[in-house]
C-alpha positions as CSV (number, residue, x, y, z in Angstrom):
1,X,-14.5,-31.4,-71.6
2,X,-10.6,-31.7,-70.5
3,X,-10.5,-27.9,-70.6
4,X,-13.5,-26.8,-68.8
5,X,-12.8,-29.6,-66.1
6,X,-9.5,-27.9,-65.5
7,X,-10.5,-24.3,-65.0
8,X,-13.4,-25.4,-62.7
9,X,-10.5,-27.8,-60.4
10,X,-8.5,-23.9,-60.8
11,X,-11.5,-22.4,-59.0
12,X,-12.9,-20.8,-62.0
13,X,-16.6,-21.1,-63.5
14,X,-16.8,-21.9,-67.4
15,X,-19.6,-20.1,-69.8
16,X,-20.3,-21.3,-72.7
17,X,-22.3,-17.8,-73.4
18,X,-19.3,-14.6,-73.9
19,X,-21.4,-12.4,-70.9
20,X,-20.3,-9.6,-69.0
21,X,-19.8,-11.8,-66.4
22,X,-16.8,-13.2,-68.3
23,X,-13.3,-12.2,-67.2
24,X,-10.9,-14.4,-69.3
25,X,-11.2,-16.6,-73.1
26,X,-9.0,-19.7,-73.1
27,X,-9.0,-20.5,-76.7
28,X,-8.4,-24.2,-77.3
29,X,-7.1,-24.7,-81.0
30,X,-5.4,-21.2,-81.7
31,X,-8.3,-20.3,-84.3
32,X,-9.3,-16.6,-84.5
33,X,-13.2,-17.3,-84.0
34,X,-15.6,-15.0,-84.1
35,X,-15.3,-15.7,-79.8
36,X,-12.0,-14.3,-80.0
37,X,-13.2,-11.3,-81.7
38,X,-16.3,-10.4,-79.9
39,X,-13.6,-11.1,-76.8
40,X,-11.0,-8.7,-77.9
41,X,-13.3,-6.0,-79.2
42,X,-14.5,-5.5,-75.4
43,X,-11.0,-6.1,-73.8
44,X,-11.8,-9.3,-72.3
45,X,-8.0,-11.1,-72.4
46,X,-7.9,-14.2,-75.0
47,X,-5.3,-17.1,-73.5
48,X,-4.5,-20.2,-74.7
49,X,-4.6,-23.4,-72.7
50,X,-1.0,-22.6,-71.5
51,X,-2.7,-19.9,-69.1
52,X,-3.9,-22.9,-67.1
53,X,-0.7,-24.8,-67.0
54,X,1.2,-21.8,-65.8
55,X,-2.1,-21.2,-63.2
56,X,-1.6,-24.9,-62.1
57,X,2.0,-24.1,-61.9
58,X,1.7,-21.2,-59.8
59,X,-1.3,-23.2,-57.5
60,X,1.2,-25.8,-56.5
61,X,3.7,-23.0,-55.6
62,X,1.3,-21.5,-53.3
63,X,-0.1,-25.0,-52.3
64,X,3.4,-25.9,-51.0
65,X,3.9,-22.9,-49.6
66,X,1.3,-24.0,-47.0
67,X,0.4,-20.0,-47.0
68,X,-2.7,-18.8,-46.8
69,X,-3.9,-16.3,-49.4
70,X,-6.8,-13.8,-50.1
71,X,-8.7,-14.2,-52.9
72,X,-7.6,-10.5,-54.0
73,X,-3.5,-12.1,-53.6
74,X,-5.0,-14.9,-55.7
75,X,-6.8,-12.7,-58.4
76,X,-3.6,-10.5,-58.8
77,X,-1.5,-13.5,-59.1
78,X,-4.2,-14.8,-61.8
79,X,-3.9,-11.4,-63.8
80,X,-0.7,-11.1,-63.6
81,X,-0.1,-14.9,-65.7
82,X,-2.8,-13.9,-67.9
83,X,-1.2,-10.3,-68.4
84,X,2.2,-11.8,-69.6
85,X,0.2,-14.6,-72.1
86,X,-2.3,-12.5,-73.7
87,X,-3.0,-13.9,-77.0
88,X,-1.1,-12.3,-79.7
89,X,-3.4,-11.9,-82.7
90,X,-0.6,-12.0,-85.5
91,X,0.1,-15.9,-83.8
92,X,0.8,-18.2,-86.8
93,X,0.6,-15.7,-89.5
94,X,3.7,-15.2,-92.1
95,X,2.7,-12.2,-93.4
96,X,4.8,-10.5,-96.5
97,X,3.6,-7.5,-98.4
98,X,3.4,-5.9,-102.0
99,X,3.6,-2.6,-103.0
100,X,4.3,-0.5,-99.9
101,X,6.9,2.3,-99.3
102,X,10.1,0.9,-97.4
103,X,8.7,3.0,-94.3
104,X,5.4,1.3,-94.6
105,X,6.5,-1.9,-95.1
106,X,9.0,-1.8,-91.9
107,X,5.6,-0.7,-90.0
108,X,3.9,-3.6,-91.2
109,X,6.8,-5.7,-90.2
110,X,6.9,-3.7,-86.4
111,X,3.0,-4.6,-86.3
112,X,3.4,-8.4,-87.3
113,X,6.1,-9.0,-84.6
114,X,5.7,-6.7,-81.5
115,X,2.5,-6.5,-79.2
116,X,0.7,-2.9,-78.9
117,X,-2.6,-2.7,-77.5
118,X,-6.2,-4.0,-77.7
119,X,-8.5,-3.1,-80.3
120,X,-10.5,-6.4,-81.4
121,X,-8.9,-6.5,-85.0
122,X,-7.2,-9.7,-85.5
123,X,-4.5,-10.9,-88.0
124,X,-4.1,-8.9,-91.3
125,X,-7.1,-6.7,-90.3
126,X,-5.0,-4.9,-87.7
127,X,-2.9,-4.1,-90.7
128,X,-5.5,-3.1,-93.2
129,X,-6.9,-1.0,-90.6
130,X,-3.5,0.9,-89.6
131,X,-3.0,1.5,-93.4
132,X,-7.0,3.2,-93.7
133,X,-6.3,4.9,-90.7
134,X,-3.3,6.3,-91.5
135,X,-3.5,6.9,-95.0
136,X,-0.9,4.9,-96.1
137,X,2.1,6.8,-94.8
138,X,0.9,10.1,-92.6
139,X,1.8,8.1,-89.7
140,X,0.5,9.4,-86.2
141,X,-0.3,7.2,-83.0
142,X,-1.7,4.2,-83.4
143,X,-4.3,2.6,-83.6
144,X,-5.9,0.7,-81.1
145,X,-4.7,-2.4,-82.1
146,X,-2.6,-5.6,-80.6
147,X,0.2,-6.7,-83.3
148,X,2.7,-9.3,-82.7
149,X,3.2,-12.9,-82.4
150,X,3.7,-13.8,-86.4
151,X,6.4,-13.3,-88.5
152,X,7.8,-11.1,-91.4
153,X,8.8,-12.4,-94.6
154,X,10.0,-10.0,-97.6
155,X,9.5,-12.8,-100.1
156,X,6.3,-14.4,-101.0
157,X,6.5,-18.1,-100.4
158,X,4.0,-20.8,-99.9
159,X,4.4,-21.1,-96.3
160,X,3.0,-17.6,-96.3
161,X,-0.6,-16.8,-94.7
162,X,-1.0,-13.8,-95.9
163,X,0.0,-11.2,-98.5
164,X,-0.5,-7.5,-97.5
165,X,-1.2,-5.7,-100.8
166,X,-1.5,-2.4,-102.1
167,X,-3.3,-3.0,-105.0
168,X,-4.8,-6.3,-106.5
169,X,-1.4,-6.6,-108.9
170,X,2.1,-7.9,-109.9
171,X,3.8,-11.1,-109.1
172,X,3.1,-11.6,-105.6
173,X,0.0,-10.8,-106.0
174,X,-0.6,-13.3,-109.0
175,X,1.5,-15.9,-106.7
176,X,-0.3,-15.7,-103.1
177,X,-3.3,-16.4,-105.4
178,X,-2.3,-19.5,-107.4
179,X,-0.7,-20.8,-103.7
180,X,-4.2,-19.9,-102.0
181,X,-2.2,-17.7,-99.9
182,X,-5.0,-15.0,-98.1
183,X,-4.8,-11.7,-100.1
184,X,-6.0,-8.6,-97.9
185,X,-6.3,-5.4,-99.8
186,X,-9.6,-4.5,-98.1
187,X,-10.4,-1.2,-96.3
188,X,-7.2,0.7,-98.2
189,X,-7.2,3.5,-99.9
190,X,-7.6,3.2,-103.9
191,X,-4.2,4.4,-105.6
């Protein structure tokens, strides 16, 4: 495979097993598998195939250099790319919500867009986790979880992929249904 030939040519070793051993998850088609998961859950960084670009990039830098480096000036150079592409886990979701508080709902919105840190929740679960955690308002730190990379949208439209609701009710609800937009109302509290 194209991808696995590439890291390999990089110096790296490919597993087709998620081990200890395992340092970094280049993910090929953007979809959150249960790889990416498993990979996030323990803190081991999830990339996309532009990680190896900007590693091939930075190899031909060094290569015309003609400098000679260690392996630790190469692994810091390796984790520092991989650092600023982390995976966001909100990537390609349009995520509006129903039902919220204005002060909620701006949280939700902060989530969706800006990067935080590592808990192995992906897409809308980071969100229905932050509400359970948080009781849907008594906000405190939080959570372990990585937001950003999607978008915000205050009105429901088709081109949404998911609908953040309070309860399973009212137009938007009714709507995201009919559209087959994904509904997530799971692990908040009841009203």
């Amino acid at each position: 495979e194209a991808v696995h030939r590439r890291i390999e040519q990089l110096g790296g070793s490919v597993s087709s097993q998620l081990t200890n051993l395992v340092t970094y998850v280049v993910m090929k088609d953007g979809l959150l598998s249960h790889k990416y998961r498993v990979s996030a859950t323990v803190g081991i960084p999830v990339l996309t195939v532009e990680f190896l670009d900007a590693c091939e990039k930075e190899a031909r830098r060094c290569s015309a250099s003609n400098i000679e480096y260690t392996t630790d000036e190469v692994t810091a150079a390796v984790r520092r790319i991989a650092e600023a592409m982390w995976y966001q886990p909100f990537t390609g979701c349009r995520i509006c919500t129903t039902g919220f508080e204005h002060e909620i709902r701006d949280e939700i919105k902060r989530l969706t867009m800006v990067a935080t840190r590592a808990d192995g929740y992906s897409g809308a679960d980071v969100i229905a986790r932050f509400m359970s955690e948080n009781q849907l308002g008594r906000f405190g730190p939080l959570p372990r979880v990585v937001g950003g990379g999607g978008t915000y949208h205050g009105v429901l439209t088709p081109t949404c992929t998911h609908l953040i609701a309070l309860a399973p009710e009212g137009q938007k609800y009714k709507f995201a249904k009919q559209w087959g937009v994904q509904v997530r109302n799971d692990g908040l509290p009841p009203r």
